[in-house]
C-alpha positions as CSV (number, residue, x, y, z in Angstrom):
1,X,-177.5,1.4,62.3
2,X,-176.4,-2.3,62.6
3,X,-177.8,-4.6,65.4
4,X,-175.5,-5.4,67.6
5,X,-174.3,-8.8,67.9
6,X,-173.1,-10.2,70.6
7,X,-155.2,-8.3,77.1
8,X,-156.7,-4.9,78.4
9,X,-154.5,-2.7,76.3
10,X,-153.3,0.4,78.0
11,X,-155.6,3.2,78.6
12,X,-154.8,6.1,76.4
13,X,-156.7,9.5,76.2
14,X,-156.5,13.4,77.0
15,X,-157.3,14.7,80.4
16,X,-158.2,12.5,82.7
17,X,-158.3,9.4,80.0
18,X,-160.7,6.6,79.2
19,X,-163.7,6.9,81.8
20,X,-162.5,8.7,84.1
21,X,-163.9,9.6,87.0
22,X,-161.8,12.6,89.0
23,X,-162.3,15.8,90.2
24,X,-161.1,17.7,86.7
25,X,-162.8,20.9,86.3
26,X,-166.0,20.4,83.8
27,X,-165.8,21.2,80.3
28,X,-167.2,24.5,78.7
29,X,-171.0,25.3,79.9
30,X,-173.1,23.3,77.1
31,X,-176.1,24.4,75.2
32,X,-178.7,21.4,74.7
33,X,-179.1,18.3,77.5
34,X,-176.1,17.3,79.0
35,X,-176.7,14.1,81.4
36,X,-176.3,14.7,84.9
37,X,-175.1,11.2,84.8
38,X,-172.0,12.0,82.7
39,X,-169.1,12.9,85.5
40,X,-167.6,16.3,84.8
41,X,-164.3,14.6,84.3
42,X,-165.3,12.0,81.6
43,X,-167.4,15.1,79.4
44,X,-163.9,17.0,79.9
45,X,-162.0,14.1,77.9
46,X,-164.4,13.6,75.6
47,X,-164.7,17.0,74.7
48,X,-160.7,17.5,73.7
49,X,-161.6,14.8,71.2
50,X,-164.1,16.8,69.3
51,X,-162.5,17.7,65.6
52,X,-160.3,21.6,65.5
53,X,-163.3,24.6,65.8
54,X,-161.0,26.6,63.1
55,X,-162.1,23.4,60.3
56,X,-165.0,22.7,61.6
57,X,-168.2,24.9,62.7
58,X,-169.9,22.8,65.4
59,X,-174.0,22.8,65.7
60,X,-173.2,23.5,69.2
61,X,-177.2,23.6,70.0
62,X,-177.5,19.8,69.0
63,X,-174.1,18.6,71.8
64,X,-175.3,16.0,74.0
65,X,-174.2,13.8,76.8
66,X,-175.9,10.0,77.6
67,X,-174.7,7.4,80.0
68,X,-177.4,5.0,81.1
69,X,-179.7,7.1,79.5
70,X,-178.4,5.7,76.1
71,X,-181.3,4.6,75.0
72,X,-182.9,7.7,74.6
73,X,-180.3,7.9,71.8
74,X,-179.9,4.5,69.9
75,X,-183.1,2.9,72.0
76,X,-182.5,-0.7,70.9
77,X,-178.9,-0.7,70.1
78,X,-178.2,0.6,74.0
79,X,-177.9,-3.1,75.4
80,X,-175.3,-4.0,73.4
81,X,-173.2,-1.1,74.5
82,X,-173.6,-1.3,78.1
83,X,-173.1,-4.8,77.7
84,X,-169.2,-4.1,76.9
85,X,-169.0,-1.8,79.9
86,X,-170.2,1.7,77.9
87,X,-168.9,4.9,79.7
88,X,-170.1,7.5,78.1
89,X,-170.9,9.3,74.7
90,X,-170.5,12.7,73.2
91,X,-173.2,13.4,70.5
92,X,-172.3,16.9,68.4
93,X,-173.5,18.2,65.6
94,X,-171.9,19.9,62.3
95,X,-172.3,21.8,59.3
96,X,-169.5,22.0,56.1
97,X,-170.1,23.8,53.4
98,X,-173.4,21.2,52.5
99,X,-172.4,18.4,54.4
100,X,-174.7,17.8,58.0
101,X,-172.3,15.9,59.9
102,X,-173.2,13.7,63.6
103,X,-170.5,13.2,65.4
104,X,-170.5,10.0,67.8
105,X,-167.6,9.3,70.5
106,X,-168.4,6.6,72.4
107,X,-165.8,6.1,75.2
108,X,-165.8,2.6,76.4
109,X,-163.4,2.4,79.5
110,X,-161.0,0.1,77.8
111,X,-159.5,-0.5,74.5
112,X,-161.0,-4.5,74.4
113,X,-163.8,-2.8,75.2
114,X,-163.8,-0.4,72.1
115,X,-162.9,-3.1,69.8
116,X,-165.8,-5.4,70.9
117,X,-168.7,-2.9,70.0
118,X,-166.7,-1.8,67.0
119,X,-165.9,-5.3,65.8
120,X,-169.8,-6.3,66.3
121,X,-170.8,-3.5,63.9
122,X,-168.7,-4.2,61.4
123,X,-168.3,-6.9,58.6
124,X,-165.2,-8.5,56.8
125,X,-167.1,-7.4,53.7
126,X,-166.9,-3.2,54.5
127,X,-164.4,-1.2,52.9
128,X,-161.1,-0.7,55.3
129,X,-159.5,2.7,56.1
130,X,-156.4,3.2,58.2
131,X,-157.9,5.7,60.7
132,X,-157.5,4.6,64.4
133,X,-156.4,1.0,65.0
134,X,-158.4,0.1,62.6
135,X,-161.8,2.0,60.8
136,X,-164.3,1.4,57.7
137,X,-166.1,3.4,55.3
138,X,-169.4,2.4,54.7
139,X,-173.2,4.4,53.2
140,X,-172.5,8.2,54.7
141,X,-171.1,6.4,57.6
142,X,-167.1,6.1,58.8
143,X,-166.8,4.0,61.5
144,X,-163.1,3.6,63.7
145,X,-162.1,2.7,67.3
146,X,-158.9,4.1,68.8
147,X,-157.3,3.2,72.4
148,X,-160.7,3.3,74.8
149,X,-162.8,5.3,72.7
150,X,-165.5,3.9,69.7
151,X,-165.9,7.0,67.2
152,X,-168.9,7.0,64.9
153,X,-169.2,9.5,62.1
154,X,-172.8,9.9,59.6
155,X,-174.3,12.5,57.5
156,X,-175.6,13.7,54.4
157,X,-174.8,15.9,51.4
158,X,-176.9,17.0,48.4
159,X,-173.4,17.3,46.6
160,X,-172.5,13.7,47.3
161,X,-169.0,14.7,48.6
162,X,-169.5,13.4,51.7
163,X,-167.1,11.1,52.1
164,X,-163.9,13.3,52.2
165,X,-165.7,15.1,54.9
166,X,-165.9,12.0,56.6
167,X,-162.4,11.2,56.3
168,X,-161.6,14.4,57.3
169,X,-163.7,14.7,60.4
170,X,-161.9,11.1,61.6
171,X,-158.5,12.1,61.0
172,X,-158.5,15.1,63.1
173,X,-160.3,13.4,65.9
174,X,-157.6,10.3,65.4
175,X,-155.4,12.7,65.7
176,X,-156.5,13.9,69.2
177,X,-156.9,10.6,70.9
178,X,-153.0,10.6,69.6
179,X,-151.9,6.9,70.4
180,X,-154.0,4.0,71.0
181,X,-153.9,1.9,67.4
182,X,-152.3,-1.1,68.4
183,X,-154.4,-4.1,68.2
184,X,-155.3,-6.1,70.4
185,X,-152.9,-8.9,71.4
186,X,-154.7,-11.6,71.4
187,X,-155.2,-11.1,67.7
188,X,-152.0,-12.2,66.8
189,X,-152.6,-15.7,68.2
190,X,-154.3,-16.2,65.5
191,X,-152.8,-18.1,62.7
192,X,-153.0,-16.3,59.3
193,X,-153.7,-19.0,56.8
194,X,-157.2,-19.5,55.9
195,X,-158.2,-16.8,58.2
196,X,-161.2,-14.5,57.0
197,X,-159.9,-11.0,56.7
198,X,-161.4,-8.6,59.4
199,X,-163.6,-11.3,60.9
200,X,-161.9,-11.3,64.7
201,X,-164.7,-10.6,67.5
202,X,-164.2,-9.6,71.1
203,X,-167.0,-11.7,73.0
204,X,-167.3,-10.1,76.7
205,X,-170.5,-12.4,77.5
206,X,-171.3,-15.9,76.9
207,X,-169.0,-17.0,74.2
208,X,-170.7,-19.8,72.7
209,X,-173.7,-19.5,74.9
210,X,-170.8,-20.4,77.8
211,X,-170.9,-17.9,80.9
212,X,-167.5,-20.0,81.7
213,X,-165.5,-19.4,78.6
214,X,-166.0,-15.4,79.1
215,X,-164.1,-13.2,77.9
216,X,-163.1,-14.8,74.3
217,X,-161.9,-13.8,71.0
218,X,-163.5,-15.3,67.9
219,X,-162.4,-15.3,64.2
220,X,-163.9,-17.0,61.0
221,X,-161.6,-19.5,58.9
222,X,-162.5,-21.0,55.6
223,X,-161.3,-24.1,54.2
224,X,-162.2,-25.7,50.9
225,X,-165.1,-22.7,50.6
226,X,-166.5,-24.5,54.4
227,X,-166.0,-22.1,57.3
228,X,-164.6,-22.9,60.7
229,X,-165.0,-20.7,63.7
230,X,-161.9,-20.5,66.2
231,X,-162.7,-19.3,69.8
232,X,-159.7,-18.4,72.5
233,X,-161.2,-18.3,75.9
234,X,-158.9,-16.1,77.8
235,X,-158.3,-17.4,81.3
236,X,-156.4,-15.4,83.6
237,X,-153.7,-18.2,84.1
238,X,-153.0,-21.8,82.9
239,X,-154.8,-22.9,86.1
240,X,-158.3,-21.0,85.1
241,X,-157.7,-21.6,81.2
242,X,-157.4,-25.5,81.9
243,X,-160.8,-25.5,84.4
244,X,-162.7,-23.9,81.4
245,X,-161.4,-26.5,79.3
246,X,-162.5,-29.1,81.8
247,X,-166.3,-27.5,82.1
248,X,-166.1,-27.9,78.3
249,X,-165.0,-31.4,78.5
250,X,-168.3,-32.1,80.6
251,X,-170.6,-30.0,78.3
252,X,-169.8,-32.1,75.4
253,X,-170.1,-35.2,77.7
254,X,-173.6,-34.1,79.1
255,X,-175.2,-32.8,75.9
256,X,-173.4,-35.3,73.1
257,X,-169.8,-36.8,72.7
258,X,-166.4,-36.6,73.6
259,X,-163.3,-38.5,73.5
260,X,-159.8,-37.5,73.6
261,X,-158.0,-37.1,69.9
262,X,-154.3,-38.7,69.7
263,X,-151.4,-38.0,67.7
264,X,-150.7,-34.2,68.4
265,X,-148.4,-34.2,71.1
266,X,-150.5,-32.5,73.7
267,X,-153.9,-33.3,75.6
268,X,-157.4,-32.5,72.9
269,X,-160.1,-33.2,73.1
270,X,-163.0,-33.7,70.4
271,X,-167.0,-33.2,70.9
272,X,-170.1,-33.2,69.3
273,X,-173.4,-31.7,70.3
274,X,-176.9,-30.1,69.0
275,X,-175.9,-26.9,69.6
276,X,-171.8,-26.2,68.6
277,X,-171.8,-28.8,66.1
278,X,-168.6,-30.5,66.0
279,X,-165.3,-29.4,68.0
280,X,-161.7,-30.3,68.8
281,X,-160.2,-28.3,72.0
282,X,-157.6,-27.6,74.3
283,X,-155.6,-25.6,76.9
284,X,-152.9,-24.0,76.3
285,X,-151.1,-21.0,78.5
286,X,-154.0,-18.7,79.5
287,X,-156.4,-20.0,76.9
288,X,-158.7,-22.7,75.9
289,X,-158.6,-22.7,72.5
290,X,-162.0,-24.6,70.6
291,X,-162.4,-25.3,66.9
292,X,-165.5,-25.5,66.0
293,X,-166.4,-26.8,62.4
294,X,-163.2,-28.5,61.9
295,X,-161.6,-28.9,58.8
296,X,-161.1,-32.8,57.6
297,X,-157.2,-32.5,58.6
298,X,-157.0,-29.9,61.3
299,X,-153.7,-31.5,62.6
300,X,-151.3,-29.0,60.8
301,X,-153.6,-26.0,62.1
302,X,-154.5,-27.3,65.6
303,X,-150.3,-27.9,66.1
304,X,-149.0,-24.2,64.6
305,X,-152.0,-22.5,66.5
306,X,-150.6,-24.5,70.0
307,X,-147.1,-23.6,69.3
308,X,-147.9,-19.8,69.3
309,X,-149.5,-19.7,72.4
310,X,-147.8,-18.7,74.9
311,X,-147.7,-21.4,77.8
């Protein structure tokens, strides 16, 4: 399992949806260690999502629930979970034909919140499958995230057919969680060209090593083989999105340079410091949008990406 690295969508799920809380009836009675911390509500949603009983024979002895005892499952991998607001998980087990399958379903309260851990697991180098918004296919491992819920699948088979049982297994449980596979929004602020394929983060904490610019989204550009690394802070308003840019402003001031950068038709800045490097920046809308690594001649970029913000 990978280390962790460090526009809520809407909430889509069966039941009482994406960690919920009410008074639903609990689920089936459970063999195995169900958490009491798990409400009865959340283990009923989670359990519609598990794949069809008629394909697939569940190790039903193996089903567990974990909440903040989550790392009693994934030990050092737990903090970066809870540290995009982790609900719950459903951990089953299955047998096909050879194949031992683990089933993970991680449900993470909100669809930003999905595609942050599944985004920090993932890499633009793993092989893409369109299951969920947006899945991969990786060493007996198929990975997706759909609406609130992060879906992990693993296992092993002497016959080395495993990954059409992977496929499988995600499709039917795709098919549960039924909507849910739009991106998030803020994605599509980002301007194509030179953009690394699969690179865009959800960063809930400290984007940057910056408390203030939380929450951002992050994606990798390359230009002339040198990469560039474009952060949009998303402020609630134009008000809050021009107050980060100003705490930026005095970062740059305190810890290197920064002087204001002419000719683009709205107010940048550029910095330097020991620890981002180089930078242009600026407000725009509900964002503070910061460069880092800029190209020699950014202009063309830095105008297209302000014109498709939103102000």
């Amino acid at each position: 399992m990978k280390t962790l690295w460090l526009a809520l969508l809407i909430n889509i799920a069966l039941g009482a949806g994406c960690g919920a809380h009410g008074l639903l009836a609990a689920g089936p009675q459970q063999s195995g260690s169900p958490s009491p911390t798990v409400p009865p509500a959340t283990q009923e949603s989670l359990l519609k999502l598990l794949p069809d009983r008629a394909k697939f024979a569940a190790t039903t002895s193996t089903r567990r629930f974990y909440a903040a005892d989550l790392y009693e499952y994934i030990d050092g991998e737990a903090a970066g979970y809870h540290a995009y607001d982790f609900v719950a998980l459903l951990n089953q087990a299955y047998k096909v034909q050879d194949a031992d399958v683990t089933v993970d379903i991680y449900d993470m309260g909100a669809p930003t919140n999905a595609f942050g851990v599944y985004a920090a697991e993932c890499s633009p180098e793993n092989h893409f499958v369109e299951i969920g918004a947006e899945g991969y296919l990786g060493d007996s491992a198929l990975n997706f995230w759909q609406g609130c819920y992060y879906v992990k699948l693993s296992g092993t088979d002497p016959k080395g057919n495993l990954n059409p049982v992977l496929e499988s297994f995600a499709r039917n449980i795709s098919d549960h969680i039924h909507g849910g596979k739009t991106l998030p929004a803020a994605l599509a602020l980002f301007p194509a060209e030179h953009l690394v394929a699969h690179s865009q983060k959800f960063l809930k904490q400290s984007p940057l090593g910056h408390d203030f610019l939380a929450p951002a989204y992050k994606a990798t550009y390359v230009w002339d083989g040198k990469e560039s690394t474009l952060v949009l802070s998303q402020a609630k308003d134009a008000k809050e999105a021009q107050t980060r840019l100003e705490e930026l402003r005095k970062h740059f001031g305190r810890f290197g340079k920064v002087a204001s950068l002419n000719g683009l038709g709205f107010d940048t800045w550029r910095g330097s410091s020991p620890y981002e490097g180089n930078a242009i920046f600026f407000a725009q809308g509900q964002y503070a949008a910061i460069l880092i690594s800029p190209p020699a001649n950014p202009e063309g970029f830095l105008k297209g990406l302000h014109a498709g913000i939103p102000e």
